[in-house]
C-alpha positions in Angstrom: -11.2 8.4 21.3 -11.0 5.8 18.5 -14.4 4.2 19.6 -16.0 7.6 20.0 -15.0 8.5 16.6 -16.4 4.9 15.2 -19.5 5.9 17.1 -19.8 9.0 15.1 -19.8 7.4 11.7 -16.3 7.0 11.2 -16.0 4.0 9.3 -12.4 3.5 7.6 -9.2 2.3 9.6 -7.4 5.4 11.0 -4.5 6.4 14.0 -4.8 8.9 15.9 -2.1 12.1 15.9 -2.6 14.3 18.6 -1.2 17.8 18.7 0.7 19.1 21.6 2.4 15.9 23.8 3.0 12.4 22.4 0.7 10.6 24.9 -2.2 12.9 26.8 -2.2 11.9 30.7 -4.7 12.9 33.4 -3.2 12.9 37.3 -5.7 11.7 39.8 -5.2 11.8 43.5 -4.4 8.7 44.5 -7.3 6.3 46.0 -9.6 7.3 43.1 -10.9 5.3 40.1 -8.7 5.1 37.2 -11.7 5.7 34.6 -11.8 8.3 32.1 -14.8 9.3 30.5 -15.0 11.9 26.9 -17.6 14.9 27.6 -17.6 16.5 24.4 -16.4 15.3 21.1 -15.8 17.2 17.9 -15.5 15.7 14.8 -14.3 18.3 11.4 -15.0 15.4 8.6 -13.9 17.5 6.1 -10.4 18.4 7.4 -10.2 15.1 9.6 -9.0 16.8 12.8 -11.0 16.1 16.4 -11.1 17.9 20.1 -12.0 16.6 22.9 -12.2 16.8 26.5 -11.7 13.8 28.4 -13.1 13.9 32.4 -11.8 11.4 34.9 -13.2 9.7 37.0 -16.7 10.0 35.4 -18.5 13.2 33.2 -20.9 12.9 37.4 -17.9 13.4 39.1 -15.3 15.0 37.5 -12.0 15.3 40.0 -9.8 16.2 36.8 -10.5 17.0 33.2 -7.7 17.2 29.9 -8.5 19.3 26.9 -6.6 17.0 23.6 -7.0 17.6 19.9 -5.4 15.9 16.6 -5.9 14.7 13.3 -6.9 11.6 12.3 -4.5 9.5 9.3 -6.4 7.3 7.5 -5.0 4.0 6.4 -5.3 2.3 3.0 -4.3 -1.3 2.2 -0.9 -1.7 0.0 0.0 -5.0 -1.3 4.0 -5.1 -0.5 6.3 -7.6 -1.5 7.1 -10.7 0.8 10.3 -11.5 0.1 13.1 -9.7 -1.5 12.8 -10.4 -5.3 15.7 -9.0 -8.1 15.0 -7.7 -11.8 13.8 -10.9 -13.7 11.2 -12.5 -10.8 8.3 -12.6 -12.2 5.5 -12.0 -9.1 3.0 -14.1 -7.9 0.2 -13.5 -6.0 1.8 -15.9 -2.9 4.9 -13.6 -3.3 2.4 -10.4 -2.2 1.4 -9.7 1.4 -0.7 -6.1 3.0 0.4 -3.7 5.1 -1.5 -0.5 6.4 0.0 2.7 5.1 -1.4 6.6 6.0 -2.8 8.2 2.9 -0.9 10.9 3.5 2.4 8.7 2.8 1.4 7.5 -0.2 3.0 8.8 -3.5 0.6 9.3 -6.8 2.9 5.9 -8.2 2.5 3.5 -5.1 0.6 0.3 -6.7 -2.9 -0.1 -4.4 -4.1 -3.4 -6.1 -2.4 -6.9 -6.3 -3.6 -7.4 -10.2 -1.1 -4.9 -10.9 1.8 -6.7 -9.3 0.9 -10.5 -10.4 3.1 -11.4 -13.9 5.0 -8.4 -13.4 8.5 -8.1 -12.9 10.7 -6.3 -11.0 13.4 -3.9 -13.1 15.6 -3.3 -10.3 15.6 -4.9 -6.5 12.5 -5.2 -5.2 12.7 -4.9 -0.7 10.6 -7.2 1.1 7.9 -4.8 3.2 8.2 -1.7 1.2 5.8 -0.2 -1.4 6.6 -0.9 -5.2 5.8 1.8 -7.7 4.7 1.7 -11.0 7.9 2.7 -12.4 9.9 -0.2 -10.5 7.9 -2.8 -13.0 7.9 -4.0 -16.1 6.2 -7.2 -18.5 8.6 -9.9 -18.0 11.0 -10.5 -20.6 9.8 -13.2 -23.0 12.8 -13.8 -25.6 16.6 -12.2 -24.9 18.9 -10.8 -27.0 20.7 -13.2 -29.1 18.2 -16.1 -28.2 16.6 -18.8 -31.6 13.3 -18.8 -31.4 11.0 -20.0 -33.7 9.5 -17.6 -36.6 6.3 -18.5 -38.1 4.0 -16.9 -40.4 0.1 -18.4 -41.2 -2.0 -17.4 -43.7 -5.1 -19.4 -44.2 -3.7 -22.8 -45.2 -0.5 -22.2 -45.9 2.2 -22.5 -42.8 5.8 -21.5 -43.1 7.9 -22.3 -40.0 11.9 -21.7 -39.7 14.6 -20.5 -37.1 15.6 -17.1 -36.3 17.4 -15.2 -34.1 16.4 -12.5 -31.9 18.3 -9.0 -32.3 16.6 -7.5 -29.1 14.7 -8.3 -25.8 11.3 -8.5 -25.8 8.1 -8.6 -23.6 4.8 -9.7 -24.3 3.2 -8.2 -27.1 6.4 -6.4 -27.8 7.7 -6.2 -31.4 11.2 -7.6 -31.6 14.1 -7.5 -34.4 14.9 -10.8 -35.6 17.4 -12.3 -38.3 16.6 -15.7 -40.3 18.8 -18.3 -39.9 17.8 -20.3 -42.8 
């Protein structure tokens, strides 16, 4: 069915669903040809369901013949983490690995790119296989609480330098409370 489908313009990767029993059989009497052969095919695009009937041992000589339909789930490439990384990791693209997900299993906030999950980090636990949502990242944190970092102000020609202290975490381009320590 798979190849018949491809040979009808299907193009994406996709599994099969069929309605009705898990795995579609056809009994033969014994001593004949194990080949199965698809007579018909129907193909709804829009709605991504097919029907078929399969014949067996050919469409010429047809000793048995199975009626199947299903749907057809496409799959979509999700960058998933390879290892188990906790809240502070900041990602790498060596840290990121694919998997093939259905569409239909995907929620609105499931990340579909790997430039969205390189110098991220994770806010919580981050499970090794499993698809990361927006929500479960943030910009790594730059300067803690409580750390001295250096203030320093430029203007033209004139530099001023001193030590401070920082009153609140604090991502890239994030503004940050600090105290002078001078």
């Amino acid at each position: 069915i798979s190849t018949a489908l491809k040979d009808e313009g299907l193009e994406d990767r996709f599994e099969l669903t069929f309605y009705g029993t898990a795995e579609p059989t056809i009994v033969l009497p014994s001593g004949e040809a194990t080949d199965m052969q698809i007579a018909d095919l129907n193909f709804d695009r829009q709605n991504d369901r097919f029907e078929a009937r399969l014949v067996a041992p050919s469409v010429e000589k047809p000793k048995a013949e199975l009626l199947i339909s299903g749907k057809i789930e496409r799959l979509l490439p999700v960058p998933v983490i390879k290892t188990t990384l906790s809240r502070g990791d900041i990602i790498d693209s060596y840290d990121i690995e694919w998997i093939d997900m259905k569409s239909s299993d995907l929620q609105d906030d499931i990340i579909l790119s790997a430039d969205e999950l390189v110098d991220m980090a994770p806010r919580r636990i981050l499970v090794s296989g499993k698809p990361v949502r927006r929500i479960d990242l943030e910009y790594p944190q730059l300067v803690g609480r409580g750390q001295t970092i250096s203030i320093t102000y430029n203007d033209g020609l004139l530099n001023l330098t001193t030590k401070g202290k920082s009153m609140q975490n604090g991502a890239k381009g994030d503004i940050v409370r600090v105290v002078n320590l001078s």
